[in-house]
C-alpha atoms as a printed R data frame, in Angstrom:
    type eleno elety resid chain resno       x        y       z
1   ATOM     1    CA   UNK     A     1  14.696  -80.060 -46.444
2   ATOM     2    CA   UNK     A     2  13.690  -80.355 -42.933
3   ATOM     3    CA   UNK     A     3  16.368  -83.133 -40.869
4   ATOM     4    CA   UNK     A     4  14.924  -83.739 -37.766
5   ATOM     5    CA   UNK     A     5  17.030  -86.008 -36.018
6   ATOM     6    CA   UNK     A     6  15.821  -88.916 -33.546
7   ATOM     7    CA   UNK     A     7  15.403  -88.270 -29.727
8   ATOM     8    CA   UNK     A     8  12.333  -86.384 -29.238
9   ATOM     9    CA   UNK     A     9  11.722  -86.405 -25.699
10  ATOM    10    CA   UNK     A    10   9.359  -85.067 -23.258
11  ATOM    11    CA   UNK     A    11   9.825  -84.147 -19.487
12  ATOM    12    CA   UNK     A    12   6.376  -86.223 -18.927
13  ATOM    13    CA   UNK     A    13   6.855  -88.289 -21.804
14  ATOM    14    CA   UNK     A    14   3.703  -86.988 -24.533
15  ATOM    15    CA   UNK     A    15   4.494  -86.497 -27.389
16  ATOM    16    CA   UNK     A    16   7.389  -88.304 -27.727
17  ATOM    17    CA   UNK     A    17  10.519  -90.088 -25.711
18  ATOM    18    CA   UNK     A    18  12.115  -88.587 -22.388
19  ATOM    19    CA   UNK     A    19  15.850  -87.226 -23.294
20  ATOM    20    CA   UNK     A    20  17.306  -90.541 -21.968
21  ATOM    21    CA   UNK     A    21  17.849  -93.597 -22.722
22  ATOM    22    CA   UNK     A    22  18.866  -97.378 -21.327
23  ATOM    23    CA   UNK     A    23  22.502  -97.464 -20.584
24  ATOM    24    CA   UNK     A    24  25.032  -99.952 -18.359
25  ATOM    25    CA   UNK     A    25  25.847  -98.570 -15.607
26  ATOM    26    CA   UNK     A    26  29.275  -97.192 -15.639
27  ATOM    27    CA   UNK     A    27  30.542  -96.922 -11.907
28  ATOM    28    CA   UNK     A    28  29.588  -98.927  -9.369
29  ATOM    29    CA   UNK     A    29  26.184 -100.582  -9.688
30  ATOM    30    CA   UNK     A    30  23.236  -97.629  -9.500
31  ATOM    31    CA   UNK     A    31  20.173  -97.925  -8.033
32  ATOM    32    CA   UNK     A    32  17.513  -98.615 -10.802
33  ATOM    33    CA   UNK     A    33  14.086  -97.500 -10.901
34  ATOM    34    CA   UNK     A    34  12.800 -100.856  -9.374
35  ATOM    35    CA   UNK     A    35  15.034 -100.724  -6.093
36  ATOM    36    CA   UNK     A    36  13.846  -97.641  -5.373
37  ATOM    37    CA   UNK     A    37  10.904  -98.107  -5.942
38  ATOM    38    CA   UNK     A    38  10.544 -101.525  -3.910
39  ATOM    39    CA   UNK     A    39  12.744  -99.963  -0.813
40  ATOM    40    CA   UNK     A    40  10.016  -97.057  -0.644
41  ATOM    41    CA   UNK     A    41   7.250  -99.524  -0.718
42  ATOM    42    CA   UNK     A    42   9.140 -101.649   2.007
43  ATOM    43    CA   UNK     A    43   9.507  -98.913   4.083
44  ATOM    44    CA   UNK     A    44   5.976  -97.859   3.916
45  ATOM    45    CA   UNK     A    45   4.559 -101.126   4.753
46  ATOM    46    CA   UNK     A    46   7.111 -101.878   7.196
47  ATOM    47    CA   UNK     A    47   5.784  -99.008   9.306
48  ATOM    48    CA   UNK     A    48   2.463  -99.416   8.882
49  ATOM    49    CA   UNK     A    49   2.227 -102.890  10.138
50  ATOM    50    CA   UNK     A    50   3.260 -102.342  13.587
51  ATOM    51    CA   UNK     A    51   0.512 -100.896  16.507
52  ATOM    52    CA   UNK     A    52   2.977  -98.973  18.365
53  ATOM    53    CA   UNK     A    53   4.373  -97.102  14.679
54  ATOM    54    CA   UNK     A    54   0.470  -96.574  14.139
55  ATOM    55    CA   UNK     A    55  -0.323  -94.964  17.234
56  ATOM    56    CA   UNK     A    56   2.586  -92.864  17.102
57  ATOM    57    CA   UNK     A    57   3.216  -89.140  15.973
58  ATOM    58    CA   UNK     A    58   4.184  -89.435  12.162
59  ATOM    59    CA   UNK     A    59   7.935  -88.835  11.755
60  ATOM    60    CA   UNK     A    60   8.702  -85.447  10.254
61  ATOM    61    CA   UNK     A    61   4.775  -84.667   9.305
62  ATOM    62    CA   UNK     A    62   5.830  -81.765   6.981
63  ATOM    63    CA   UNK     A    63   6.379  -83.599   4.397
64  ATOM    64    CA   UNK     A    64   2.464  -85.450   4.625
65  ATOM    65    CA   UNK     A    65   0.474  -84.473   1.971
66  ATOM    66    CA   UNK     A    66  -2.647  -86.083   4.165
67  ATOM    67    CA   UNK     A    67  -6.025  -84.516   2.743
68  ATOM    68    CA   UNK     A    68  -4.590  -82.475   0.017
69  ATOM    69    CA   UNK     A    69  -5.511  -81.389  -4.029
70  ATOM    70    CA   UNK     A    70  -2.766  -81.220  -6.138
71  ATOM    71    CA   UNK     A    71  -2.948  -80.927  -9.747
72  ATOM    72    CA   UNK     A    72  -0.672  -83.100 -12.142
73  ATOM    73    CA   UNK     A    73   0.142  -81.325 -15.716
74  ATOM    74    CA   UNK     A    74   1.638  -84.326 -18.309
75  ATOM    75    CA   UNK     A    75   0.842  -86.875 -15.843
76  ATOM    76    CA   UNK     A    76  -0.426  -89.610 -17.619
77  ATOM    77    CA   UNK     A    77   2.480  -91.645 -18.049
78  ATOM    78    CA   UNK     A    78   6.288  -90.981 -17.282
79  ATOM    79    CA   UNK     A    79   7.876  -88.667 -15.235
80  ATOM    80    CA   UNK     A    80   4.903  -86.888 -14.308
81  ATOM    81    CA   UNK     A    81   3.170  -90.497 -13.257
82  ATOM    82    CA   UNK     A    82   5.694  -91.578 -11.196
83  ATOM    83    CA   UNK     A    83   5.597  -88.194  -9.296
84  ATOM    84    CA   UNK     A    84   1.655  -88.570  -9.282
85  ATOM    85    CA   UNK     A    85   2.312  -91.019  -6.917
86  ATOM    86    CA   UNK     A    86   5.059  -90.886  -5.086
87  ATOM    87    CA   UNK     A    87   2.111  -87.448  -4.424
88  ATOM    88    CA   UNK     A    88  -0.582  -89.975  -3.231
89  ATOM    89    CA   UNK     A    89   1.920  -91.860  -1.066
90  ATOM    90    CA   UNK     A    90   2.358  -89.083   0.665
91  ATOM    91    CA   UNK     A    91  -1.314  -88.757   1.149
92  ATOM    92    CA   UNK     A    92  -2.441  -86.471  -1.420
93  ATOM    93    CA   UNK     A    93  -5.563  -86.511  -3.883
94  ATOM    94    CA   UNK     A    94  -4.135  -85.937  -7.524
95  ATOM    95    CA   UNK     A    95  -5.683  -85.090 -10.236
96  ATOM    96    CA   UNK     A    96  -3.764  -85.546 -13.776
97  ATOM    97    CA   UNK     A    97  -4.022  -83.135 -16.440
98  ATOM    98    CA   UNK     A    98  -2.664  -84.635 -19.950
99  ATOM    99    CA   UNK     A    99  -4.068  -84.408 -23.830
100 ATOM   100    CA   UNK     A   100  -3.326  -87.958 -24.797
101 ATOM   101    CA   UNK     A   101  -6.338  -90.258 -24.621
102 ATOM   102    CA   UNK     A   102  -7.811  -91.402 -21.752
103 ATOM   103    CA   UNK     A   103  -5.621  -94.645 -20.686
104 ATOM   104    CA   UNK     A   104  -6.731  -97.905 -21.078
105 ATOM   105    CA   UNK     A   105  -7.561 -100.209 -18.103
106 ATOM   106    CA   UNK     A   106  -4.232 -102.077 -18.382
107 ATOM   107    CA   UNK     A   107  -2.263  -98.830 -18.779
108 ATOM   108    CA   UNK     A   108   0.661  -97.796 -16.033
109 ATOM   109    CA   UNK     A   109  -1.658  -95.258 -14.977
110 ATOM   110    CA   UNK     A   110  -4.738  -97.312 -14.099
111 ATOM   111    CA   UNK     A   111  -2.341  -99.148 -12.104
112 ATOM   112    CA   UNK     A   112  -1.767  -96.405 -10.001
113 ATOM   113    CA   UNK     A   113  -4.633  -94.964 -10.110
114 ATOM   114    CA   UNK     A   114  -5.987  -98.617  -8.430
115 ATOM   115    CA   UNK     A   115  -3.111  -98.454  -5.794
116 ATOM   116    CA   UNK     A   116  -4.073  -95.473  -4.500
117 ATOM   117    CA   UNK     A   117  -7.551  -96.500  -4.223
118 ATOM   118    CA   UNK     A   118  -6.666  -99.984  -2.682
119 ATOM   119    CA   UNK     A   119  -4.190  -99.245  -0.692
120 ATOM   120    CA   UNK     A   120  -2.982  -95.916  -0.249
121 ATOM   121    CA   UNK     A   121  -6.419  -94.689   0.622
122 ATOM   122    CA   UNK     A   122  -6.870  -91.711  -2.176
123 ATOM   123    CA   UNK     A   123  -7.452  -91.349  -5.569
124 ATOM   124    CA   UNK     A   124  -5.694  -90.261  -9.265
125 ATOM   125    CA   UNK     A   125  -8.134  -88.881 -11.779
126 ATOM   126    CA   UNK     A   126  -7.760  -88.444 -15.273
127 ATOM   127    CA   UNK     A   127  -8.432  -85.341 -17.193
128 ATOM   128    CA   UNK     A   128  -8.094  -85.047 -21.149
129 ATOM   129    CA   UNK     A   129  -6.911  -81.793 -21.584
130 ATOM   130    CA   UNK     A   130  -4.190  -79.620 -23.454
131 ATOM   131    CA   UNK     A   131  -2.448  -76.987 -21.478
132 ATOM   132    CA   UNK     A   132  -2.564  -74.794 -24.657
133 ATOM   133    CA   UNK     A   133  -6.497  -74.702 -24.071
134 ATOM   134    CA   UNK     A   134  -7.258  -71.930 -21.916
135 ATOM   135    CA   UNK     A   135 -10.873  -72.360 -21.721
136 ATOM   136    CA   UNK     A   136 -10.538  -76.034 -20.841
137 ATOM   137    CA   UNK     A   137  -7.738  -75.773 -18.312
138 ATOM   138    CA   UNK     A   138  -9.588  -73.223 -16.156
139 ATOM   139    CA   UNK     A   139 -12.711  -74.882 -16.470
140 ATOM   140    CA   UNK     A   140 -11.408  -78.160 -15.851
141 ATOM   141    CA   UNK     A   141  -9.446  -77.028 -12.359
142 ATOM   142    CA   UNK     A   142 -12.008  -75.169 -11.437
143 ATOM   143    CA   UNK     A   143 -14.340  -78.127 -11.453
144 ATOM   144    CA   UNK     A   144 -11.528  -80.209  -9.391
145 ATOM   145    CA   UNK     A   145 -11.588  -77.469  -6.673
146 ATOM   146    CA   UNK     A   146 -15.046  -76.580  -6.762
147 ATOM   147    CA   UNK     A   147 -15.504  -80.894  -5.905
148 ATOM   148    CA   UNK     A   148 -12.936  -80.871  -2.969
149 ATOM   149    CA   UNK     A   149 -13.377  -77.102  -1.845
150 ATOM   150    CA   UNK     A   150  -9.560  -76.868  -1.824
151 ATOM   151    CA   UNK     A   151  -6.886  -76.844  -4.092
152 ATOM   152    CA   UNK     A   152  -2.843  -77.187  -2.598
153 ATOM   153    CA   UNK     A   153  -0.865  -77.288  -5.344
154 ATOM   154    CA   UNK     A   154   0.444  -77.744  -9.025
155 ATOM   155    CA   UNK     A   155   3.185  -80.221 -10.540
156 ATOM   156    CA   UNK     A   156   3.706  -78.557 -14.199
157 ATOM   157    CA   UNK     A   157   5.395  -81.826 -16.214
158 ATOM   158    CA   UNK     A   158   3.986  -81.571 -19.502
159 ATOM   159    CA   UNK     A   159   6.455  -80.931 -22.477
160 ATOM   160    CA   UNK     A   160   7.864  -81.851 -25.276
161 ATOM   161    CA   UNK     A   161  11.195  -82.462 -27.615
162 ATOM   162    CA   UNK     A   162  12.492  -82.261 -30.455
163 ATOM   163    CA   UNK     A   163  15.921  -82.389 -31.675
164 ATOM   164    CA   UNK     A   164  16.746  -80.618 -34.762
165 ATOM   165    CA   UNK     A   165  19.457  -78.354 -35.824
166 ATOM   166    CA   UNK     A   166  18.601  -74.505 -35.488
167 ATOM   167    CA   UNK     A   167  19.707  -73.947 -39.423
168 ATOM   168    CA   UNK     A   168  16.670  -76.420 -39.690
169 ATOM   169    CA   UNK     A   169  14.080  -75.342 -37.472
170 ATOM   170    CA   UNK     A   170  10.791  -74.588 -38.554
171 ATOM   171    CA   UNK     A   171   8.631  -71.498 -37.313
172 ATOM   172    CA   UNK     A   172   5.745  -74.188 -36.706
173 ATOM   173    CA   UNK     A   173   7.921  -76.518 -34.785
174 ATOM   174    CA   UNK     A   174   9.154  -73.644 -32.396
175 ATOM   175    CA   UNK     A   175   5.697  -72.080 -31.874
176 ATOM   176    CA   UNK     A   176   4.502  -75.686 -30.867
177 ATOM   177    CA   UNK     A   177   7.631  -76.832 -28.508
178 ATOM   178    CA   UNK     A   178   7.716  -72.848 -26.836
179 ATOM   179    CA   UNK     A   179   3.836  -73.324 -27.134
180 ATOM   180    CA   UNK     A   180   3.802  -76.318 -24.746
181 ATOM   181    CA   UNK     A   181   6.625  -75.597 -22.545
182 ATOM   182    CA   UNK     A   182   6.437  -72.343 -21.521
183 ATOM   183    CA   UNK     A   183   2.931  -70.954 -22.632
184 ATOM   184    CA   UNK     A   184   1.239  -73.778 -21.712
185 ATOM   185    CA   UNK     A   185   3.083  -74.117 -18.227
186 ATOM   186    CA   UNK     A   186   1.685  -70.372 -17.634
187 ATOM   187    CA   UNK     A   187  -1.412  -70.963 -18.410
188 ATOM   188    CA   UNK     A   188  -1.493  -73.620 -15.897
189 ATOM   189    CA   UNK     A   189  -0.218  -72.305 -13.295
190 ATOM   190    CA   UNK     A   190  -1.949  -69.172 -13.834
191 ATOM   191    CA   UNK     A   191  -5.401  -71.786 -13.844
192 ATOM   192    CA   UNK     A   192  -4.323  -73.301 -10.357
193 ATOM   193    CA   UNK     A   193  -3.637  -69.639  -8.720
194 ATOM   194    CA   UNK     A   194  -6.529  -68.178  -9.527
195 ATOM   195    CA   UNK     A   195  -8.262  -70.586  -7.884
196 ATOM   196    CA   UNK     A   196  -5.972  -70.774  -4.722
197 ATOM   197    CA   UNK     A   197  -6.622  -67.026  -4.534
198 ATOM   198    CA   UNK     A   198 -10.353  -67.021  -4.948
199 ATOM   199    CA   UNK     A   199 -10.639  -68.917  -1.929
200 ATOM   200    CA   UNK     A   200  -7.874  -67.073  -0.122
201 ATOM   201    CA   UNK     A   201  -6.081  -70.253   0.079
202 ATOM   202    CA   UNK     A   202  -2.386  -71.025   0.412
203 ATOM   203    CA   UNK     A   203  -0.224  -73.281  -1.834
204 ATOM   204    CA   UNK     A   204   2.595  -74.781  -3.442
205 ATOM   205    CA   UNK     A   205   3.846  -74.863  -7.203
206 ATOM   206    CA   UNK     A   206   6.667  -77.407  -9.062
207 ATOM   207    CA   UNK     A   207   7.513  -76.230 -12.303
208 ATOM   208    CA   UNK     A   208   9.201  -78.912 -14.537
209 ATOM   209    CA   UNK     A   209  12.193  -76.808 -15.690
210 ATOM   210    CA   UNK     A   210  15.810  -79.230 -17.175
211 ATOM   211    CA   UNK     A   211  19.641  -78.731 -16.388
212 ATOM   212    CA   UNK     A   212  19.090  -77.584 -19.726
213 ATOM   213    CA   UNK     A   213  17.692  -74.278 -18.950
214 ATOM   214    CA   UNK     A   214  21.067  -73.899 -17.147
215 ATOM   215    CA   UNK     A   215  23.815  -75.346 -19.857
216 ATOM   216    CA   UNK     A   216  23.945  -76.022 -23.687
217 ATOM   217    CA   UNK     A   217  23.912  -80.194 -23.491
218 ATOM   218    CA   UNK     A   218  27.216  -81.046 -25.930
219 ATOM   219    CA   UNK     A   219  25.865  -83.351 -28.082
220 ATOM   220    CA   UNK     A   220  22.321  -82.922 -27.621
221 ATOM   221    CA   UNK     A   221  21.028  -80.404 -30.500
222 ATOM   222    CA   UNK     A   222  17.892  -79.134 -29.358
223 ATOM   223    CA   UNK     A   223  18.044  -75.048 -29.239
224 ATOM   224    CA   UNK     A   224  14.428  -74.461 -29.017
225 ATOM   225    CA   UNK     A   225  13.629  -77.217 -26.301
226 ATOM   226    CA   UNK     A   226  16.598  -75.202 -24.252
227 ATOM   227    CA   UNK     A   227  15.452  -71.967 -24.692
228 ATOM   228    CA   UNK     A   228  11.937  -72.819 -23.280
229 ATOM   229    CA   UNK     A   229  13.151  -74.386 -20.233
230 ATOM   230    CA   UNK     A   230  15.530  -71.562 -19.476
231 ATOM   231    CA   UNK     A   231  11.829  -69.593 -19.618
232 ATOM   232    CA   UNK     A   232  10.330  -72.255 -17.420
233 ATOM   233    CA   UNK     A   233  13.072  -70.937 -14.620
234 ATOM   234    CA   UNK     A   234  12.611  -66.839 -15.391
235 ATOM   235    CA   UNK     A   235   8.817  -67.440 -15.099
236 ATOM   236    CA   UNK     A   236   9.059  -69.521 -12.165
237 ATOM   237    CA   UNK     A   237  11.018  -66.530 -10.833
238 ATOM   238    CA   UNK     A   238   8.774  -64.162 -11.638
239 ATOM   239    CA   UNK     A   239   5.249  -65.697 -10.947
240 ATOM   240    CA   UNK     A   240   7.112  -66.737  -6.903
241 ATOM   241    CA   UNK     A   241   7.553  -62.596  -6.647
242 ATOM   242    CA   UNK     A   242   3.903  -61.741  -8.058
243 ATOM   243    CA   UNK     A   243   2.229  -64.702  -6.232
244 ATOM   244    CA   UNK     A   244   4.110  -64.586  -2.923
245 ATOM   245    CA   UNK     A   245   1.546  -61.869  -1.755
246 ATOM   246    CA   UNK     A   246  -1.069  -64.743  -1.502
247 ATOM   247    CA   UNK     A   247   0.738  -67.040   0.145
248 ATOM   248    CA   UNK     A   248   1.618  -69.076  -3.660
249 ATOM   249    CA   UNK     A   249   5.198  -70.462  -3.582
250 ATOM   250    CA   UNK     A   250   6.545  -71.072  -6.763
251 ATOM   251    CA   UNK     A   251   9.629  -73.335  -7.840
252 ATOM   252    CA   UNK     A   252  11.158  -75.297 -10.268
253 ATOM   253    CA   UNK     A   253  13.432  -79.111 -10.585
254 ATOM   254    CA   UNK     A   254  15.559  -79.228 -13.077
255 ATOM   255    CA   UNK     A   255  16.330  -83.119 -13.817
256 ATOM   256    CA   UNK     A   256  19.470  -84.215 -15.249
257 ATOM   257    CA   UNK     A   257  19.373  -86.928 -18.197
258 ATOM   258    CA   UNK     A   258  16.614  -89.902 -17.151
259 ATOM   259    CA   UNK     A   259  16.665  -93.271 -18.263
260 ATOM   260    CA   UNK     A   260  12.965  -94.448 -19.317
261 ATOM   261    CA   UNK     A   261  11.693  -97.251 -21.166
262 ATOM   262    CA   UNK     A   262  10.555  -95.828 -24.080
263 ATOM   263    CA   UNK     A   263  14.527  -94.726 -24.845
264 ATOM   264    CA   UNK     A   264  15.740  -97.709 -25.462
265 ATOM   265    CA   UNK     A   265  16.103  -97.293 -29.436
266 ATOM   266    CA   UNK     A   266  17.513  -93.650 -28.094
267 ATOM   267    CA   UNK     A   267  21.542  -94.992 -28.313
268 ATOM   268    CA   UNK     A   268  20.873  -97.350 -31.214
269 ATOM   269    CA   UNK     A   269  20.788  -93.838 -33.533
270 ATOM   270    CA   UNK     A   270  23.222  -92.284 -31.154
271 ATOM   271    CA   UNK     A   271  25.932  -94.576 -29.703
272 ATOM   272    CA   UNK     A   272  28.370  -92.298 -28.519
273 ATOM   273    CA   UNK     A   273  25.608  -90.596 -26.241
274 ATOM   274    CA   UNK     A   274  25.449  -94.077 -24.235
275 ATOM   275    CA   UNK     A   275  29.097  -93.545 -22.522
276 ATOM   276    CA   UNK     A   276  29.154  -89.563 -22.552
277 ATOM   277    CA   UNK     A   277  26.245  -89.053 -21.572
278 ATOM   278    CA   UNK     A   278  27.101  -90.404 -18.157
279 ATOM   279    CA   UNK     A   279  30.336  -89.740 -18.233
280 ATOM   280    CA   UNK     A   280  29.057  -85.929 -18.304
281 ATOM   281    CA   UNK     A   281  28.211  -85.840 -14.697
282 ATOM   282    CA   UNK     A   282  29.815  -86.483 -11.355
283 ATOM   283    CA   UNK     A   283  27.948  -89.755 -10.750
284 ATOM   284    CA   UNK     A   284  28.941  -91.198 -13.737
285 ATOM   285    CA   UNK     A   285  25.500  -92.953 -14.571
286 ATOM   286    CA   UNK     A   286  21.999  -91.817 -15.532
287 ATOM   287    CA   UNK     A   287  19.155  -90.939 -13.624
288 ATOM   288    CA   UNK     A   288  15.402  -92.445 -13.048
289 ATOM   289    CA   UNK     A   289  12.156  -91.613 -12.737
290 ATOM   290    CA   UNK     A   290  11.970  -92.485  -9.097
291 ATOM   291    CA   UNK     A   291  15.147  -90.708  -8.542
292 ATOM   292    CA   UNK     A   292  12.922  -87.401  -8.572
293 ATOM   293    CA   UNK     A   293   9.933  -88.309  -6.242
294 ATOM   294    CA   UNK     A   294  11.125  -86.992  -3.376
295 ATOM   295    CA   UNK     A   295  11.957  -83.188  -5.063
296 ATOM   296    CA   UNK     A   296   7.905  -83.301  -6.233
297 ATOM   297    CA   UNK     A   297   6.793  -84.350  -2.489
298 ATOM   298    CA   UNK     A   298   9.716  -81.305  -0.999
299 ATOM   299    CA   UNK     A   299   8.116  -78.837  -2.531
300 ATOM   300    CA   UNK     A   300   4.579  -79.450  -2.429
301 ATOM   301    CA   UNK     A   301   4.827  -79.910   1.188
302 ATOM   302    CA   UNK     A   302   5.475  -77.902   4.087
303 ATOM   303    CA   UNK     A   303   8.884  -79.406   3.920
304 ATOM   304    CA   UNK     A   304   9.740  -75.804   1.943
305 ATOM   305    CA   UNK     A   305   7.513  -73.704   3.497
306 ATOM   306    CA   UNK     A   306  10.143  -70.765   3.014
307 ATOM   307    CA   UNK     A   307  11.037  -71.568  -0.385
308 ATOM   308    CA   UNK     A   308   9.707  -69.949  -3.167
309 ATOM   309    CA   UNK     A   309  11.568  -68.786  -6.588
310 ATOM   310    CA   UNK     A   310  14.331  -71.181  -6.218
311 ATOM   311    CA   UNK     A   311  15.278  -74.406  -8.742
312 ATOM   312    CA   UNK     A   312  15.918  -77.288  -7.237
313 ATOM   313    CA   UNK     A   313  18.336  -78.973  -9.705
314 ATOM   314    CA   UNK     A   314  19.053  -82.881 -10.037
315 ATOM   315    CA   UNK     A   315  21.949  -83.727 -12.315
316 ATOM   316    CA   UNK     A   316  23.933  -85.831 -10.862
317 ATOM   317    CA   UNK     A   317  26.689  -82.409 -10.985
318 ATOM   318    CA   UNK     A   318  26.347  -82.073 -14.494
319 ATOM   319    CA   UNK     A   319  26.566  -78.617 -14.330
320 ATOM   320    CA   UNK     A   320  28.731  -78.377 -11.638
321 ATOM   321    CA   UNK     A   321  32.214  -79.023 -13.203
């Protein structure tokens, strides 16, 4: 019999929970998703209320996103939400790719989507779509670059988790989680480049890779889920070296362990995982959501303009022991 254990998790949180969970911080206080968030804001607002900040140069303008398309895989909630905007705040139009169901009009994501209309001056769209579906995902980003003329770049976040011993795995279970996470991140970005290079167009990829790709997580049994993220970095490799010819950087961020809200019943099943999991890392504490918006905005910007087929890794020095 089949023992699938609790924690299934998801990079952009479908399908499941992220591979985090709530925990007290165990060092000195950490920032938390809402001071972040709220300093960010604060700063935003703090320079856009004063005539003389308005009428001057923007400070380091290669990382301004101002007039561009990027395309959002596993955006509609989560990780890939939170880097949705943290996209828009840097002036960029998003558009999120994600097969769950349209949200509702009190969702997370309509919340965004009306702060970038009201006040950040751009606009998050919703498209239900599965990256498995070939047919849909190129017809769908075609559409979104056929509307704006343009297309700049890709955020790849969908994926999913499951956490079940390898004596236990099931051939259906691994063709779906490898199906997802690395065939479905192809596809993808394979969907955005063709269109970049039919209109001779330059442009910037983020491929949602894990510290996992890099290290076997003690504790955390999830062979398959590591295996395809360890493909997300080879094919982020390998699709920088074909696509660099066209002017297509390609590169991947490799969070550590993120705290999210839908975790919380996470170290209920697993205690022990609430003090080593932090203990695991350097910092000594988990990470958030927020903690990852400026990697997104990095590399879709001119920020990395020479860097393609590198992963940017976030773990707190988890794997640097």
């Amino acid at each position: 019999m089949k023992r699938s254990r609790p924690g299934v998790s998801s990079l952009s949180a479908k399908n499941g929970v992220a591979r985090t969970g709530t925990v007290a911080p165990t060092l000195a206080t950490p920032p938390t998703a809402k001071s972040i968030h709220t300093t960010a804001r604060r700063l935003s607002s703090s320079t856009s209320s004063t005539p003389a900040v308005e009428n001057r140069r923007p400070v380091l303008p290669e990382f301004s996103l101002k007039d561009k398309v990027i395309v959002v895989s596993g955006g509609g909630r989560g990780l890939g939400l939170v880097q949705s905007e943290a996209l828009m705040e840097a002036g960029a139009t998003v558009h999120v790719i994600d097969r769950l169901p349209p949200p509702s009009e009190d969702s997370d994501f309509a919340k965004v989507a009306a702060r970038g209309r009201d006040e950040l001056g751009t606009s998050l769209t919703y498209h239900n779509v599965d990256v498995r579906d070939p047919v849909g995902l190129n017809d769908t980003i075609a559409a979104i670059a056929d509307k704006h003329g343009r297309l700049d770049g890709l955020v790849a976040a969908a994926g999913v988790q499951q956490e079940t011993p390898a004596l236990e795995y099931t051939a259906e279970d691994a063709d779906r989680m490898l199906g997802i996470n690395v065939t479905g991140v192809l596809l993808t970005a394979q969907a955005v480049a063709r269109q970049m290079v039919k209109r001779n167009q330059k442009g910037s990829m983020a491929l949602i890779a894990s510290m996992s790709g890099t290290v076997a997580n003690r504790g955390l049994i999830c062979p398959v889920y590591n295996a395809s993220k360890a493909a997300v970095l080879q094919l982020g490799r390998n699709l920088a070296a074909e696509w660099g010819q066209y002017g297509i950087r390609v590169n991947t961020i490799s969070p550590g362990y993120i705290v999210t809200a839908m975790t919380a019943g996470l170290f209920e099943a697993f205690p022990e995982r609430k003090k080593s999991w932090p203990d695991a890392n350097m910092l000594g504490r988990l990470s958030y959501p927020e903690e990852y918006r400026g990697a997104a905005v990095f590399l879709l910007s001119d920020a990395s303009s020479f860097m393609t087929g590198s992963d940017l890794r976030i773990d707190g020095g988890h794997c640097a022991w």
